[in-house]
PABA-98171 format. One line per field, with one value per atom (N, C-alpha, C, CB): atom name; residue number from 1; chain; x, y, z. Coordinates in steps of 0.1 Angstrom, whole numbers, plus 5000, padded with zeros to 4 digits. Glycine has a CB too. Example, Ala and Ser with C-alpha at 12.3 -4.5 7.8 and 13.67 -1.06 7.14 Angstrom:
BEGIN
site	[N:CA:C:CB:N:CA:C:CB]
pos	[1:1:1:1:2:2:2:2]
unit	[A:A:A:A:A:A:A:A]
X	[5132:5123:5132:5113:5128:5137:5129:5141]
Y	[4943:4955:4967:4955:4978:4989:5000:4994]
Z	[5078:5078:5078:5090:5071:5071:5079:5057]
//
This chain:
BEGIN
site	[N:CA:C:CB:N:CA:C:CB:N:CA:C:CB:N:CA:C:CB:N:CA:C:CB:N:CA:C:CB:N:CA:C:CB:N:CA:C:CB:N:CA:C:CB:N:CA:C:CB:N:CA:C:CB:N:CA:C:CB:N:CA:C:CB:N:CA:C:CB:N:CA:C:CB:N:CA:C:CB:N:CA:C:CB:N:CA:C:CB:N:CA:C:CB:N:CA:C:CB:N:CA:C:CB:N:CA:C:CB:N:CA:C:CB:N:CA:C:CB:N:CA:C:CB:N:CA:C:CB:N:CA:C:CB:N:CA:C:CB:N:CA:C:CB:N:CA:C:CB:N:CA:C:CB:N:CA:C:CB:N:CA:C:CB:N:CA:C:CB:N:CA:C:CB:N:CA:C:CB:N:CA:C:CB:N:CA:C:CB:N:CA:C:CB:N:CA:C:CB:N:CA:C:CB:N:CA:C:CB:N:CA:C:CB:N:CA:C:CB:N:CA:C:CB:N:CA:C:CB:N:CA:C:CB:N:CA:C:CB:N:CA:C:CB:N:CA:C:CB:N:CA:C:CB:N:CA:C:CB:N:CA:C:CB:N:CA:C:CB:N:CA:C:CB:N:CA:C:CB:N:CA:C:CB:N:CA:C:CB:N:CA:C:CB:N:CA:C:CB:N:CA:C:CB:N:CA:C:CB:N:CA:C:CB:N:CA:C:CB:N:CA:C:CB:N:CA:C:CB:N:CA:C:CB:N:CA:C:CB:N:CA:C:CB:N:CA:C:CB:N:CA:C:CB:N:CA:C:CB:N:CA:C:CB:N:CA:C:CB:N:CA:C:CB:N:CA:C:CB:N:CA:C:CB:N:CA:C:CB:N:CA:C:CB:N:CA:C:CB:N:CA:C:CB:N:CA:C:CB:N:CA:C:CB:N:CA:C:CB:N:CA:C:CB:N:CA:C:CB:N:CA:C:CB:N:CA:C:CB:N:CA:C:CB:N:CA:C:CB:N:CA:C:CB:N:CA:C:CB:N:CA:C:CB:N:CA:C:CB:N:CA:C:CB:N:CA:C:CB:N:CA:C:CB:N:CA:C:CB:N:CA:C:CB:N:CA:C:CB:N:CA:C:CB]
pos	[1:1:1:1:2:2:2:2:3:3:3:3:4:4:4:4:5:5:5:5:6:6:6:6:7:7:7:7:8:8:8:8:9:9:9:9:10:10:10:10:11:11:11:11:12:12:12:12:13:13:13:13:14:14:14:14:15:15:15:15:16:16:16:16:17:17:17:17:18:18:18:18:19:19:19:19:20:20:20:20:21:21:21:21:22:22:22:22:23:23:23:23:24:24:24:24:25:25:25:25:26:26:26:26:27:27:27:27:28:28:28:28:29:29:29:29:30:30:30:30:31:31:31:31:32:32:32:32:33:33:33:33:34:34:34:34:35:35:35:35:36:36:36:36:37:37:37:37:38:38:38:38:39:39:39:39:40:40:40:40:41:41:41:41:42:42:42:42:43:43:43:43:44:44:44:44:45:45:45:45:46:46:46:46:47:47:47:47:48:48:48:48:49:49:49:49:50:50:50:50:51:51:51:51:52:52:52:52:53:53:53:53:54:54:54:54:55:55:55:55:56:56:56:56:57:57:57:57:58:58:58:58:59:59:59:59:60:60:60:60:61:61:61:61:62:62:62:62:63:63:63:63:64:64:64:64:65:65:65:65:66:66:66:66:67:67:67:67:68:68:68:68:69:69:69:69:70:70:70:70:71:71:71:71:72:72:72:72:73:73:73:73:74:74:74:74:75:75:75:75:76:76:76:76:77:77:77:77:78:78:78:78:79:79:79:79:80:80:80:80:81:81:81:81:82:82:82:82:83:83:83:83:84:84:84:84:85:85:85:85:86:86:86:86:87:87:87:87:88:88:88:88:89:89:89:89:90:90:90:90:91:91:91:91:92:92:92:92:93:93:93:93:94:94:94:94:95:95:95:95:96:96:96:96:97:97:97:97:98:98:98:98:99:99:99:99:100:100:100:100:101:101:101:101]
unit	[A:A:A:A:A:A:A:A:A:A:A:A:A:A:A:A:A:A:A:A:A:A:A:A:A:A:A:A:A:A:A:A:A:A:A:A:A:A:A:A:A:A:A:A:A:A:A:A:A:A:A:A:A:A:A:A:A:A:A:A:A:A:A:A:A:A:A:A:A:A:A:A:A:A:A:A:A:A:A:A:A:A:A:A:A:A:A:A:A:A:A:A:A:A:A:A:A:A:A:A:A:A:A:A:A:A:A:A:A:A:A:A:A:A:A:A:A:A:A:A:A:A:A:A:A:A:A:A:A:A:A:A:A:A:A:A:A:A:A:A:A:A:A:A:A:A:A:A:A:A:A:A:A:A:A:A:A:A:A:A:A:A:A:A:A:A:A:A:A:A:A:A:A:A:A:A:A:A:A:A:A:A:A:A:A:A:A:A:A:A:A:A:A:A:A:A:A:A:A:A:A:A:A:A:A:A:A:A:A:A:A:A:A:A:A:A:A:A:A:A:A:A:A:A:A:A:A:A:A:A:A:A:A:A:A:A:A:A:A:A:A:A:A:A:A:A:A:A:A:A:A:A:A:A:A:A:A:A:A:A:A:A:A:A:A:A:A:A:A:A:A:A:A:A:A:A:A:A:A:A:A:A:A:A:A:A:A:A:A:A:A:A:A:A:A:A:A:A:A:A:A:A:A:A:A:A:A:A:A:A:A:A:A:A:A:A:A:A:A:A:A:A:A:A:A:A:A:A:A:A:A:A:A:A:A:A:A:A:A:A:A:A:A:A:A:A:A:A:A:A:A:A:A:A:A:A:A:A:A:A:A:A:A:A:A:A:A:A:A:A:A:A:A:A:A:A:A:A:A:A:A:A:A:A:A:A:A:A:A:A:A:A:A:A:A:A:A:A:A:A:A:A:A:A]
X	[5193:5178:5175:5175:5165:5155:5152:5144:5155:5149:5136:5161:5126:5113:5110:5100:5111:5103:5088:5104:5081:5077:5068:5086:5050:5049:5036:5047:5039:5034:5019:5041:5016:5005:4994:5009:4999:4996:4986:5006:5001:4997:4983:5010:4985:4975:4962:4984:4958:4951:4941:4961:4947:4946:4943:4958:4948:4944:4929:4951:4929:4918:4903:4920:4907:4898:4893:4904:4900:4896:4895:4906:4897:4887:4878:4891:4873:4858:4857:4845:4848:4839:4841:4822:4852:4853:4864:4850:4871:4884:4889:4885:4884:4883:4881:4868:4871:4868:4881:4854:4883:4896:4907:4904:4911:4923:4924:4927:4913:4908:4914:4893:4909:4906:4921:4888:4929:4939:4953:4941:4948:4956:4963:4970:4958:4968:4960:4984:4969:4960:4955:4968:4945:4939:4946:4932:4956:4969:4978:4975:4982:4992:4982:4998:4973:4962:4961:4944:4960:4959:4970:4952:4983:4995:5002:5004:4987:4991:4983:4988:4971:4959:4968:4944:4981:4988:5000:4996:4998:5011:5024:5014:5026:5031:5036:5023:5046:5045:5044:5057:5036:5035:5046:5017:5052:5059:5058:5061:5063:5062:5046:5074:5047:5039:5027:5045:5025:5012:5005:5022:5016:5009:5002:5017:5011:5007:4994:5020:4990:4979:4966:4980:4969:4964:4958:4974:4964:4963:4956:4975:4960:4948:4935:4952:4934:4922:4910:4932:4919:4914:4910:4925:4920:4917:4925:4899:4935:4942:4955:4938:4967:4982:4986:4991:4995:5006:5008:5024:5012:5017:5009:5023:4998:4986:4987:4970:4990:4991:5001:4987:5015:5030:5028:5044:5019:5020:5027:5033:5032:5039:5031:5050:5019:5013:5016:5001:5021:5023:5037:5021:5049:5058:5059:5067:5049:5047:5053:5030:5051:5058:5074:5053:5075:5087:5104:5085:5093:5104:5100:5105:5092:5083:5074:5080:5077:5072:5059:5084:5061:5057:5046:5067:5042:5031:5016:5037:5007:4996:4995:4979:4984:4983:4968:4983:4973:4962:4948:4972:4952:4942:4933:4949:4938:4925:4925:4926:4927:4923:4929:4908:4939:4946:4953:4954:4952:4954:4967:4951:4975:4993:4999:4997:5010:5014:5024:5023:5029:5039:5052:5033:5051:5068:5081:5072:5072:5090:5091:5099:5080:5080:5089:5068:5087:5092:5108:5085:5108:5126:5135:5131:5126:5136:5138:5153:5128:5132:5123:5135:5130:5123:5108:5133:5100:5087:5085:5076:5083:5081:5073:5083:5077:5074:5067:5077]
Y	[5054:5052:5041:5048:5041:5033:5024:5038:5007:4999:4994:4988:4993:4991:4974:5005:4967:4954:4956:4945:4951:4946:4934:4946:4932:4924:4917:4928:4905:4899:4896:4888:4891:4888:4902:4885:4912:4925:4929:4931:4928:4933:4925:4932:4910:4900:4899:4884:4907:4911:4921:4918:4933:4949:4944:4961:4937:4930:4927:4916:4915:4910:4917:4898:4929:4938:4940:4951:4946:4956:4946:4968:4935:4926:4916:4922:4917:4914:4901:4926:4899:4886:4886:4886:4893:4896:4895:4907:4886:4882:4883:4869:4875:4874:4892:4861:4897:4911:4918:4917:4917:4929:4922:4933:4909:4908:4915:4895:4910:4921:4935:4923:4941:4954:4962:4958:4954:4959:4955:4956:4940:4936:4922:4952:4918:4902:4891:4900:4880:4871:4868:4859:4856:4852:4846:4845:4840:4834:4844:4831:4853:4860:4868:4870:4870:4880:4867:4888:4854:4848:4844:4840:4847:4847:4859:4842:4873:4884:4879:4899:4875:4872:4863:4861:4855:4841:4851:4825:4869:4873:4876:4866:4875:4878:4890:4875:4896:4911:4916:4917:4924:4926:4935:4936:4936:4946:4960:4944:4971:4983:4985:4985:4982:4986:4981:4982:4968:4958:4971:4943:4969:4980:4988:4989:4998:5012:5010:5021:4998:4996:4999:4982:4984:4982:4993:4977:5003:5016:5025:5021:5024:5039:5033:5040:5018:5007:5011:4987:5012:5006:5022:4993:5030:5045:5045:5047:5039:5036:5035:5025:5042:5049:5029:5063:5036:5020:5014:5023:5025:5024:5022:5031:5024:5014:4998:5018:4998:4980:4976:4972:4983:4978:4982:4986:4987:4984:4998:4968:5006:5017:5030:5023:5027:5032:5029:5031:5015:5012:5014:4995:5024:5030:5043:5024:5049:5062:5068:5067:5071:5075:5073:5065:5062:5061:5065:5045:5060:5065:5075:5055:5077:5084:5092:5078:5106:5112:5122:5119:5126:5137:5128:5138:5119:5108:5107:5093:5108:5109:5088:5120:5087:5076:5067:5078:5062:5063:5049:5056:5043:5029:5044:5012:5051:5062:5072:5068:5081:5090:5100:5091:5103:5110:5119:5101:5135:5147:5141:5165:5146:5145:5161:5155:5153:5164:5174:5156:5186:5194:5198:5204:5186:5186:5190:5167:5181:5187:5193:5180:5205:5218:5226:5220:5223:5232:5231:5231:5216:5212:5213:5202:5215:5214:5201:5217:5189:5178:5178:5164:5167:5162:5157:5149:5158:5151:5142:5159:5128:5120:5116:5115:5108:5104:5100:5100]
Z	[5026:5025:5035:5011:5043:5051:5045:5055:5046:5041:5052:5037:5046:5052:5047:5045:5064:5061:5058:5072:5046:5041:5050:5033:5057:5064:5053:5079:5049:5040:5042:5037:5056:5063:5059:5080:5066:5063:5051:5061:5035:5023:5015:5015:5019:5015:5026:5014:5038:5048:5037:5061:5033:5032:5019:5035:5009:4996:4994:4995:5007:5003:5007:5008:5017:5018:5004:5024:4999:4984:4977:4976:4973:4964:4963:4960:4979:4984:4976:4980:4970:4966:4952:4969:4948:4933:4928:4928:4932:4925:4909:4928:4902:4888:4882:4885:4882:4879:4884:4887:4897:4898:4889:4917:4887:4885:4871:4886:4862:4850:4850:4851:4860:4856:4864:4862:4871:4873:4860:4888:4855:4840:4849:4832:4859:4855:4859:4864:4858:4856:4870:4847:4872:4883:4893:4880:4889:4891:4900:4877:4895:4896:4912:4878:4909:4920:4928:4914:4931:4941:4949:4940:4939:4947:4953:4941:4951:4960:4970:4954:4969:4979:4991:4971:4988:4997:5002:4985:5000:5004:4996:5011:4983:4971:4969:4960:4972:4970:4956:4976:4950:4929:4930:4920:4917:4915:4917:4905:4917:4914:4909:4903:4897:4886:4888:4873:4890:4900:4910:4915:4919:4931:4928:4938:4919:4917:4909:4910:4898:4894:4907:4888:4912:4927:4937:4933:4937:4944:4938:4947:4926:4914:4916:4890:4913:4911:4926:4911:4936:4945:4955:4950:4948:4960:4972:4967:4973:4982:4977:4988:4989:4987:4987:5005:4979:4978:4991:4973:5000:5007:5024:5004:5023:5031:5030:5022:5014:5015:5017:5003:5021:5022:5038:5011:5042:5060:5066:5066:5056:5065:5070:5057:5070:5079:5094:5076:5094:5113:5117:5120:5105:5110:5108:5107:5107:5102:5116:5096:5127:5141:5139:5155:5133:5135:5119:5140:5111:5097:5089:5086:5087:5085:5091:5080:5099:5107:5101:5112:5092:5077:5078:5058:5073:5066:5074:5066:5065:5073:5076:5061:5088:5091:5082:5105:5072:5059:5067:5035:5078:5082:5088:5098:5094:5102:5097:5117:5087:5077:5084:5073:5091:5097:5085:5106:5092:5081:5083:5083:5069:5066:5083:5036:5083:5092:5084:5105:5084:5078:5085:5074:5091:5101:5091:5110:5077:5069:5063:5061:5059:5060:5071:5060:5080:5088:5088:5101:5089:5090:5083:5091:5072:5055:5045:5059:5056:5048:5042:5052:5031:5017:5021:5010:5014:5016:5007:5017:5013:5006:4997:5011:4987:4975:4966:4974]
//
């Protein structure tokens, strides 16, 4: 398995997009405390379970906010490019690989 760095600057960038002027309300409505959401806002990576809140909450793949959209060329060939709304490609259809997750 591909371990993917993780760019902190990035996730707390793309964060703070989607919680605009409303800090307090999202941390609510995704379940943690204000606390815990301004030490995603400083670059904090959330757990699993955080994220995936984060992502249902927000309309946006986990994985927009973990940055692997800017290695999608490279580890990820299959993957659409989610910053430009770029259609998914079906390269691993054709090859036999797994499509990811």
């Amino acid at each position: 398995m591909t371990r993917i760095n993780v760019d902190r600057k990035t996730f707390a960038a793309r964060l703070r997009e989607v919680v605009a002027d409303e800090p307090k309300a999202f941390a609510y409505e995704i379940g943690v405390s204000l606390s815990a959401l301004y030490n995603y806002l400083n670059g904090r990576i959330p757990n699993t379970t955080v994220l995936l809140r984060i992502a249902l909450h927000t309309g946006r793949p986990m994985e927009w906010f973990l940055g692997v959209d800017q290695v999608s060329g490279t580890l990820y060939p299959g993957w659409p490019n989610w910053a430009t709304g770029a259609a998914p490609c079906v390269a691993h259809r054709a090859t036999g690989a797994r499509a990811p997750v």
